[in-house]
C-alpha positions as CSV (number, residue, x, y, z in Angstrom):
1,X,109.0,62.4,79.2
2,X,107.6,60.8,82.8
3,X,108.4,62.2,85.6
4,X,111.1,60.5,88.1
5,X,108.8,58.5,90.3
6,X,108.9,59.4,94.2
7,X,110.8,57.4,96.5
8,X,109.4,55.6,100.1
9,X,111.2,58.7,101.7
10,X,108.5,61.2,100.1
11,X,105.7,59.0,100.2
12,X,106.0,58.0,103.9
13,X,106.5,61.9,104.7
14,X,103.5,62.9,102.9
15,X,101.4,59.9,104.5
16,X,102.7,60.6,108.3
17,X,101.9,64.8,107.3
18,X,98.7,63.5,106.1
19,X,98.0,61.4,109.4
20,X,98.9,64.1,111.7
21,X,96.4,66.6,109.8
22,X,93.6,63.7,110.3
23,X,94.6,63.2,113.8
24,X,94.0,66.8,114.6
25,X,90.7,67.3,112.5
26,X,89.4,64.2,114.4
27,X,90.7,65.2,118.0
28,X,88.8,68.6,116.9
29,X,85.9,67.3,116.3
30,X,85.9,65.2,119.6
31,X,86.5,67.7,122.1
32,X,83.3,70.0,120.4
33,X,80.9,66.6,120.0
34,X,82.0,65.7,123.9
35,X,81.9,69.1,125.1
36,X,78.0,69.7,123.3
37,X,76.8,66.6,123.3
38,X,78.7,64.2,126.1
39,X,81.1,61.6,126.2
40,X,79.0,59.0,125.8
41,X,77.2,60.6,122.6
42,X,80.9,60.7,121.2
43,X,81.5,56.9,122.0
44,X,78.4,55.9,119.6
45,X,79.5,58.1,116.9
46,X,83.4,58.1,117.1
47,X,83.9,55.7,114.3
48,X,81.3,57.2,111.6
49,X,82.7,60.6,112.8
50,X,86.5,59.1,112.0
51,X,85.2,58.3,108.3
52,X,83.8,61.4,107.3
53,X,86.4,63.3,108.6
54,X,88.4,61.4,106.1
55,X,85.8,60.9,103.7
56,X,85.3,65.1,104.0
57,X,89.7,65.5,103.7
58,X,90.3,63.5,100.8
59,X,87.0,64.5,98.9
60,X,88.2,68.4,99.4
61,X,91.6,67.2,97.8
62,X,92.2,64.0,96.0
63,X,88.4,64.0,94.3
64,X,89.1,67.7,93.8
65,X,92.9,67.0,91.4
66,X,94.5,68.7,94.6
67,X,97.2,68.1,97.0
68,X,96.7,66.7,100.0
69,X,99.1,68.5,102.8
70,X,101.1,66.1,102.8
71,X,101.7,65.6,99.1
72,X,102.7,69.6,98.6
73,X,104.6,69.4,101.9
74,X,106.7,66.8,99.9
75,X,106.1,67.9,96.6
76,X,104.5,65.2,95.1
77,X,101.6,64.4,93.2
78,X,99.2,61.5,91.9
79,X,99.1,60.5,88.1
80,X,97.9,57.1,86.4
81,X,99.9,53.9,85.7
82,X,101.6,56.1,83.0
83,X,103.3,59.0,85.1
84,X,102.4,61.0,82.3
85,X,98.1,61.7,83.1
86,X,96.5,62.8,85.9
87,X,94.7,60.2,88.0
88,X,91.3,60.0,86.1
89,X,87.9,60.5,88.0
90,X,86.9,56.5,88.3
91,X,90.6,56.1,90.1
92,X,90.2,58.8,92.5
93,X,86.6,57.8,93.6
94,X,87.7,53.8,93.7
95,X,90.8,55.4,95.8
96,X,88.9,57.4,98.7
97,X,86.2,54.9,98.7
98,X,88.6,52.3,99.7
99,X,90.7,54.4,101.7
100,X,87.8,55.2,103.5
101,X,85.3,52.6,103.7
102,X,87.5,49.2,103.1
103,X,88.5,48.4,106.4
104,X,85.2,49.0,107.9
105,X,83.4,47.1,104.8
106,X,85.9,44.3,105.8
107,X,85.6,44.1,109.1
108,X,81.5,44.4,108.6
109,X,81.3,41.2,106.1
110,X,83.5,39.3,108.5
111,X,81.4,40.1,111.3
112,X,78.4,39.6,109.1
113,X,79.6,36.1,108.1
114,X,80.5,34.7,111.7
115,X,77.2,35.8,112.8
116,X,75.2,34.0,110.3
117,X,77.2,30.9,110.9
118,X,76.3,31.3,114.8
119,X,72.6,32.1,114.2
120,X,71.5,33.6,110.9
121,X,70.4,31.8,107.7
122,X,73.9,29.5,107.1
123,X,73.6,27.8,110.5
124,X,70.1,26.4,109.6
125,X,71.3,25.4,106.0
126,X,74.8,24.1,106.7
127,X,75.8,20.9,109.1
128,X,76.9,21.2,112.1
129,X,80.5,19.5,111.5
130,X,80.5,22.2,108.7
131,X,79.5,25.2,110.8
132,X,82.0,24.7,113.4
133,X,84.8,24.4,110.5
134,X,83.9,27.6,109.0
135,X,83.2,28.8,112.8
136,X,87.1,28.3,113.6
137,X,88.4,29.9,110.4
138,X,87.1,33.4,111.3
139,X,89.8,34.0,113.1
140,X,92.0,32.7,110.5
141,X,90.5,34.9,108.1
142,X,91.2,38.1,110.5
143,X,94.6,37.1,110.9
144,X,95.1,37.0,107.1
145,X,94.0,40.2,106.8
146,X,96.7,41.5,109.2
147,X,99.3,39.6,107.4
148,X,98.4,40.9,104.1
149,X,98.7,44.1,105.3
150,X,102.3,43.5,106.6
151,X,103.0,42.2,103.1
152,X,101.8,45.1,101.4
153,X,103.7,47.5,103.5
154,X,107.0,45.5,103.1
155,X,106.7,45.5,99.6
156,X,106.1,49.2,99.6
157,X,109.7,49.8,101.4
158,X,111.0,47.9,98.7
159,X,109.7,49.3,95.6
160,X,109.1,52.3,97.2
161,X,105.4,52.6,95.9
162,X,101.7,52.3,96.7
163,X,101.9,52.7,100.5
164,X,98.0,52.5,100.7
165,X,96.1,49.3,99.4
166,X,93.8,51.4,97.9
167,X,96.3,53.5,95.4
168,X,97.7,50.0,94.3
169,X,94.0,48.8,93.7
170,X,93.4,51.9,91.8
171,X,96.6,52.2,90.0
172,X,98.1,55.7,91.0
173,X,101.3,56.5,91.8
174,X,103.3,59.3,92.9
175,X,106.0,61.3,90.8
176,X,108.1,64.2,92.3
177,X,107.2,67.7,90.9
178,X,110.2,68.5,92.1
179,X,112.9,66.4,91.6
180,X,115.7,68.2,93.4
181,X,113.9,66.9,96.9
182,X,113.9,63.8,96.3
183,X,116.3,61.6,98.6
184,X,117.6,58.7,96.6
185,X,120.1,57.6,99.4
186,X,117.4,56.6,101.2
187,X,116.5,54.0,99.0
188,X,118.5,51.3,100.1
189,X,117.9,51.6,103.8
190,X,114.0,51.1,103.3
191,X,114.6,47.9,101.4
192,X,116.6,46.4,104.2
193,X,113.9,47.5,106.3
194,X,111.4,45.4,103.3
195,X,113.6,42.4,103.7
196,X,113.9,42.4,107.7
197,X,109.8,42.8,107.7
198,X,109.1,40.1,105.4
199,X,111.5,37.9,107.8
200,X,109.7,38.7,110.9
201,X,106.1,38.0,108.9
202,X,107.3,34.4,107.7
203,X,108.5,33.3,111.0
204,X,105.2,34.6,112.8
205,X,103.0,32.6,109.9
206,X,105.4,29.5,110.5
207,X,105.1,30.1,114.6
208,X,100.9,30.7,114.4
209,X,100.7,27.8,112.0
210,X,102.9,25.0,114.2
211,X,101.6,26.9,117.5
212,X,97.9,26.3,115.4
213,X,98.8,22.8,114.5
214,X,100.1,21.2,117.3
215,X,97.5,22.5,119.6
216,X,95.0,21.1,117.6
217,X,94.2,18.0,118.6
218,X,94.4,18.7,122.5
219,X,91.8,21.3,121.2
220,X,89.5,18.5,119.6
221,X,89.7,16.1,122.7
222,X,88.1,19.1,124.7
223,X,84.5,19.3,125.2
224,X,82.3,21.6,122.6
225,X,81.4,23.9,125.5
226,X,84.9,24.0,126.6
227,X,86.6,24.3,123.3
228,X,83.9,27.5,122.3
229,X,85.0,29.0,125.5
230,X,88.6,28.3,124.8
231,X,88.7,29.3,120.6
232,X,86.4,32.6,121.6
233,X,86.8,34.0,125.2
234,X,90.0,33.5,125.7
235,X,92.0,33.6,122.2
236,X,94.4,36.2,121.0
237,X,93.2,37.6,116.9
238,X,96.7,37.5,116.4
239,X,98.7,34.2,117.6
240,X,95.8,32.3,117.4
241,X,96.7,30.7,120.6
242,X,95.5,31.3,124.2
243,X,95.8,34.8,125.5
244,X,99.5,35.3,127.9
245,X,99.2,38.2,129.8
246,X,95.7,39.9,128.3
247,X,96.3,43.4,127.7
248,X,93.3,45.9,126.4
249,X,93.7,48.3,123.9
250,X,91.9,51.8,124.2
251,X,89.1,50.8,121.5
252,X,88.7,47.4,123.9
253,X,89.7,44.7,122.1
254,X,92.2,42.2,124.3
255,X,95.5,40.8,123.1
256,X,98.7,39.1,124.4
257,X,100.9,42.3,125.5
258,X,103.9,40.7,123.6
259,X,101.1,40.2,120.1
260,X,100.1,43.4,120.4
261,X,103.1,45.3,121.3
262,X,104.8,43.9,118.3
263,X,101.9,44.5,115.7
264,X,101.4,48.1,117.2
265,X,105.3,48.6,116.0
266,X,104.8,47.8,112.5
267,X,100.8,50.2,112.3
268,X,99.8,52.0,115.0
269,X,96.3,51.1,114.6
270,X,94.4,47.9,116.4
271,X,94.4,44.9,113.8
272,X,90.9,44.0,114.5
273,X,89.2,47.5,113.8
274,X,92.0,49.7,112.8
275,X,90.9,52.3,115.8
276,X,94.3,54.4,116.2
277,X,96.2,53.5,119.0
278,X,99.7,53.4,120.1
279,X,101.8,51.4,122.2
280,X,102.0,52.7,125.6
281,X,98.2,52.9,125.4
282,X,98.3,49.4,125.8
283,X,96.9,48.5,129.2
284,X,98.0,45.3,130.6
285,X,95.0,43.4,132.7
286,X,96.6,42.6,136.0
287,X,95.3,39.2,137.6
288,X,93.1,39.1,134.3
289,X,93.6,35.7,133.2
């Protein structure tokens, strides 16, 4: 007989435990890195560091058929589409390989891409016309990302499963190994919570895609040098539409303070390189703009 599957309660417990753990490890391992080797030293090597922090967690646990902190804080544990097996070894490695390395390996091929269109190998093969399509759909494509990632978590507070991308791309769930702590009640207030976030992501699409649309064609009646400076210098990654009050967020990427204020509620991590970083260390650039 399967075990009772856990609930968004458990699973968002264990994550958060999980987090905190991380968060510690890494601010650990800052302080000695800054404190032996410098500040600046630390600045070059943060994000690597950040990785195999997790890389080093989840390989001591997960790859190991262990508990995370989190998951025996909560008293759950990992099995296979079946609830009946243990996760096997391919679905644990797929797991912390994506857990750890997919939003960097995302981030890279986008990166990658925009700069070949600008001045690799593609911007000598492809037209120009061409190149300046794909040119204005990077930050289409990074916005995507961001919204597929507000999906995913909305659909996790209404099933009440796969909180990561990287367990629902592996296939393992969570069942409660001890089914007296589970909170069932809970339940219904996370799929409220599922149905008020999927809300808020299809009126941001519809508002990005008329804002998108109907600025358009004053975009196209712009000059090239103008509209480059316009689409690149001065753009927000997430409304697609000229920055309104720039504000800088401690891994330096700029946003409008209302864009990244409300993204910042739903993952406290920056959508463009999913750096940690919270709302009030959101610093808005007086006289910026």
């Amino acid at each position: 007989m399967p075990f009772q599957v856990a609930g968004a309660a458990e699973v968002l417990r264990a994550t958060q435990k999980d987090e905190n753990f991380l968060d510690y490890l890494k601010s650990c391992i800052s302080e000695i890195v800054q404190r032996t080797a410098g500040t600046r030293v630390w600045l070059d090597i943060h994000k690597n560091a950040e990785v195999i922090c997790e890389l080093a967690y989840y390989g001591l646990t997960t790859l190991c058929l262990r508990q995370t902190l989190g998951e025996e804080y909560t008293g759950i544990l990992q099995v296979d589409s079946s609830r009946r097996k243990l996760p096997s070894v391919w679905q644990r490695v797929a797991m912390v390989i994506l857990q750890c390395f997919g939003p960097e390996i995302i981030r890279t091929l986008l990166t990658r891409f925009e700069e070949s269109l600008k001045t690799g190998s593609l911007s000598t093969y492809l037209r120009p016309e061409l190149k300046n399509i794909l040119l204005k759909q990077i930050p289409v494509l990074r916005y995507s990302v961001t919204i597929l990632h507000r999906i995913h978590l909305a659909t996790f507070y209404w099933s009440g499963s796969f909180y990561h991308i990287s367990k629902r791309i592996a296939g393992i769930n969570y069942v409660l190994t001890r089914e007296w702590l589970g909170d069932s009640s809970a339940g219904k207030s996370f799929r409220i919570l599922g149905i008020v976030l999927l809300t808020h992501i299809l009126l941001t699409v519809l508002y990005s895609s008329y804002t998108y649309f109907f600025t358009k064609s004053a975009q196209e009646s712009t000059p090239p040098s103008a509209k480059y400076y316009i689409e690149h210098s001065k753009q927000c990654s997430l409304c697609l539409d000229e920055r309104k009050h720039s504000s800088i967020t401690p891994c330096g990427h700029l946003f409008c303070w209302q864009c990244i204020q409300e993204c910042l509620q739903n993952s406290q991590s920056c959508p463009i390189c999913r750096h940690p970083s919270l709302p009030c260390q959101v610093v808005a650039l007086l006289n910026y703009d």
